[in-house]
C-alpha positions as CSV (number, residue, x, y, z in Angstrom):
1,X,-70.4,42.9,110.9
2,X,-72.2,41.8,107.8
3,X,-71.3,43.0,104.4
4,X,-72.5,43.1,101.1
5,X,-69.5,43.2,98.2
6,X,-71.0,44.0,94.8
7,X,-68.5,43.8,92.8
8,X,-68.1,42.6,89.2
9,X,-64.0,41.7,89.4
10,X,-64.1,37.7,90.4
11,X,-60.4,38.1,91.5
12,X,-60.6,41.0,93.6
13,X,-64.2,39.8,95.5
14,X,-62.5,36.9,96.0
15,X,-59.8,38.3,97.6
16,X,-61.6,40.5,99.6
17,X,-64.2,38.2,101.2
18,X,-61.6,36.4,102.3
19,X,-60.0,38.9,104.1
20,X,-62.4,40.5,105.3
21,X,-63.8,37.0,106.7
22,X,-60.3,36.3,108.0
23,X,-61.3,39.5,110.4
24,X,-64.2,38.3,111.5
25,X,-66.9,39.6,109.2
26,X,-69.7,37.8,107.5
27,X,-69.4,38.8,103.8
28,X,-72.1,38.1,101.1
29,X,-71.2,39.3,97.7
30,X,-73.2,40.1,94.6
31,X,-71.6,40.9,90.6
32,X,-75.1,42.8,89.7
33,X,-77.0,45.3,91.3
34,X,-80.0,42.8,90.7
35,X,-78.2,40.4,92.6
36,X,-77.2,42.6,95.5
37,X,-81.1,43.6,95.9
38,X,-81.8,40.1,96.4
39,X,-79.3,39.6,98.6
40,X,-80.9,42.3,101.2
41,X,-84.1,40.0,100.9
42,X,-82.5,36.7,101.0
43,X,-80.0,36.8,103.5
44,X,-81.0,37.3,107.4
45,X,-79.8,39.5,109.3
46,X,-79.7,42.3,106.5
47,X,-76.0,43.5,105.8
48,X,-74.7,46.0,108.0
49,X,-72.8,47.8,104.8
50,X,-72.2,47.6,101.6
51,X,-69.1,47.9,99.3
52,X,-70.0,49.1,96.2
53,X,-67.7,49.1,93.0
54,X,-68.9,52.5,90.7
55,X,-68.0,50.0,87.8
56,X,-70.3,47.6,87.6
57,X,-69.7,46.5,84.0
58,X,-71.3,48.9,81.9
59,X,-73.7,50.0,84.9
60,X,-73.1,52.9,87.3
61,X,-72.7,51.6,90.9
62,X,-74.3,55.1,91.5
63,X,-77.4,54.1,90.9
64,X,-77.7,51.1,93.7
65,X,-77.3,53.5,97.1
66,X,-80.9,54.6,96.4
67,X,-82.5,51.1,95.8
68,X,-80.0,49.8,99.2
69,X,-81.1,52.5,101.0
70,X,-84.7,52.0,100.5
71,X,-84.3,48.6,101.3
72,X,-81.9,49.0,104.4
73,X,-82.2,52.6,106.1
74,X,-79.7,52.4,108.0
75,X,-77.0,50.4,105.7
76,X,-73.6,52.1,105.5
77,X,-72.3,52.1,101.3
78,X,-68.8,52.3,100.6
79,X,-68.4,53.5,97.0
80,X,-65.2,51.7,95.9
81,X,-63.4,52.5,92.4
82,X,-60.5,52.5,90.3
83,X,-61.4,55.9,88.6
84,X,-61.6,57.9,91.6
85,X,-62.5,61.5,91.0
86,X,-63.8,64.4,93.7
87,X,-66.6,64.7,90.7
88,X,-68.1,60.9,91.6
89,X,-67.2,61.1,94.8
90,X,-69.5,63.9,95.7
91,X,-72.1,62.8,93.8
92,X,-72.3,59.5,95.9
93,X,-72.2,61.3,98.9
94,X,-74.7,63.3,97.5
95,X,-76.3,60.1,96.9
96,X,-76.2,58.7,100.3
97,X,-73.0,56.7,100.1
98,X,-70.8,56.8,104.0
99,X,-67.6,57.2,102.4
100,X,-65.4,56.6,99.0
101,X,-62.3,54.9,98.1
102,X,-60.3,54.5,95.6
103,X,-58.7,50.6,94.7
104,X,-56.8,48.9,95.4
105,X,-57.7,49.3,99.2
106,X,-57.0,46.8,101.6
107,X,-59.7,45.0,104.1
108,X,-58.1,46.8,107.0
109,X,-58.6,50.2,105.2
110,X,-62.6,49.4,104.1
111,X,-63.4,48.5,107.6
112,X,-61.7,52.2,108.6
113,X,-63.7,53.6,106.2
114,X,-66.8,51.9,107.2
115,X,-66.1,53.2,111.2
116,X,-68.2,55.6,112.8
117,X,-65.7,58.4,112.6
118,X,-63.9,57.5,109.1
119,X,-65.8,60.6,107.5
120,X,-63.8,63.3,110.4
121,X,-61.1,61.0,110.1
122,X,-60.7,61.3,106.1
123,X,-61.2,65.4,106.6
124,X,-58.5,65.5,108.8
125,X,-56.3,63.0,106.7
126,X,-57.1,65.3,103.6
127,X,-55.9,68.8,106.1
128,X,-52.6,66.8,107.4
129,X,-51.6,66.4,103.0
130,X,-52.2,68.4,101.1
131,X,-53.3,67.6,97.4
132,X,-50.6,67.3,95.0
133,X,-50.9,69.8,91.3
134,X,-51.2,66.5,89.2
135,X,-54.0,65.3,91.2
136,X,-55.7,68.3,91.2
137,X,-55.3,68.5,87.6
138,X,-56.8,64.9,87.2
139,X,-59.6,65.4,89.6
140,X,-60.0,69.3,87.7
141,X,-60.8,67.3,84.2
142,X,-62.8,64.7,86.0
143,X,-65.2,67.2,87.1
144,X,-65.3,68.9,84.1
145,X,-65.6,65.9,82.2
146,X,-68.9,64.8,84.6
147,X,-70.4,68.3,83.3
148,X,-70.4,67.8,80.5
149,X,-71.6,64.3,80.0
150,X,-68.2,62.3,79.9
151,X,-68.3,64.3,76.5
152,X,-64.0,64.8,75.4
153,X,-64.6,66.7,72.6
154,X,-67.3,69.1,74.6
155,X,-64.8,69.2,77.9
156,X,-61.3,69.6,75.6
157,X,-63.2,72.8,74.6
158,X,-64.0,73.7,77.9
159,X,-60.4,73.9,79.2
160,X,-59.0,74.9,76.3
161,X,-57.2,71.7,75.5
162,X,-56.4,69.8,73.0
163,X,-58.8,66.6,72.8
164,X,-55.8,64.0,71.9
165,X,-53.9,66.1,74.7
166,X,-56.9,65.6,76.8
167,X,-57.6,61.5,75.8
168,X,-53.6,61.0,76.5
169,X,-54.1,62.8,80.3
170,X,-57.2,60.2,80.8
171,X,-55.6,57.6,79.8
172,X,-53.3,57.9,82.4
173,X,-53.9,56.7,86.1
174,X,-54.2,59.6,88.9
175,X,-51.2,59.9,90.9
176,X,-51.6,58.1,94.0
177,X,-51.8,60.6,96.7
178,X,-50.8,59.2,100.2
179,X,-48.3,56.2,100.2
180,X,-49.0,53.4,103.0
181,X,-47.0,54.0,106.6
């Protein structure tokens, strides 16, 4: 399969092309979403999938599924991120993104993601564990947070919180949910 990595981290693209080459795919990358538009023209056949980073420097990965997908129909996106959040990752299913992960993920997990059934798959995953209360609280302040803008003081209102309380709980990464068999 042919990918397109868009992905501003030189350590981790680098990393990841070559797995993912080591497993047999063809794997063009991009650190703009300038540069991964011209790589749907430029490169022949046209990328199978993409993996998109939600972080693209101070840009929203977000807004490249619509420009892919105009330019590839029938592309599968992979939103990738470090800040993962049931808030963004509804809005780029909304969007027309295949799935969502959260980094670090491996090559091996990506491809899974990418597979036909990884969207029943990832349901069934999400009945077998259930959700943990500090996850839920993180992904509870996300959302609220996305309401309102990414406003604190406007979303420490909204849940009654303190807004240092509230910037300390950010600062801190999500709980990782499912540990690796």
């Amino acid at each position: 399969m042919h990918i397109l990595l868009v992905d501003d981290d030189p350590v981790f693209t680098r990393t990841l092309t070559r797995a993912l080459t080591r497993l047999g795919h063809e794997v063009t990358t991009a650190v703009t979403p300038e540069q991964a538009l011209d790589c749907i023209d430029a490169v022949a056949p046209r990328p199978a999938a993409a993996v998109v980073d939600l972080r693209l420097g101070e840009r929203s990965g977000l807004a490249l599924i619509g420009p892919l997908h105009a330019a590839a129909p029938s592309m599968r996106i992979l939103m990738l991120t470090g800040y993962a959040s049931i808030a963004t990752a509804i809005e780029a299913i909304k969007l027309g993104a295949f799935n969502y992960l959260p980094k670090p993920a491996t090559a091996r997990q990506i491809l899974s993601a990418l597979a036909d059934d990884a969207p029943e798959a990832a349901a069934e995953s999400a009945t077998l564990h259930p959700t943990s209360l500090r996850r839920l609280e993180w992904e509870h302040i996300q959302q609220v947070l996305a309401d309102h803008d990414g406003n604190i003081s406007a979303t420490a209102r909204a849940l009654n919180m303190h807004r240092r309380t509230l910037q300390r709980k950010l600062a801190k990464r999500p709980t990782r949910e499912h540990p690796e068999p």
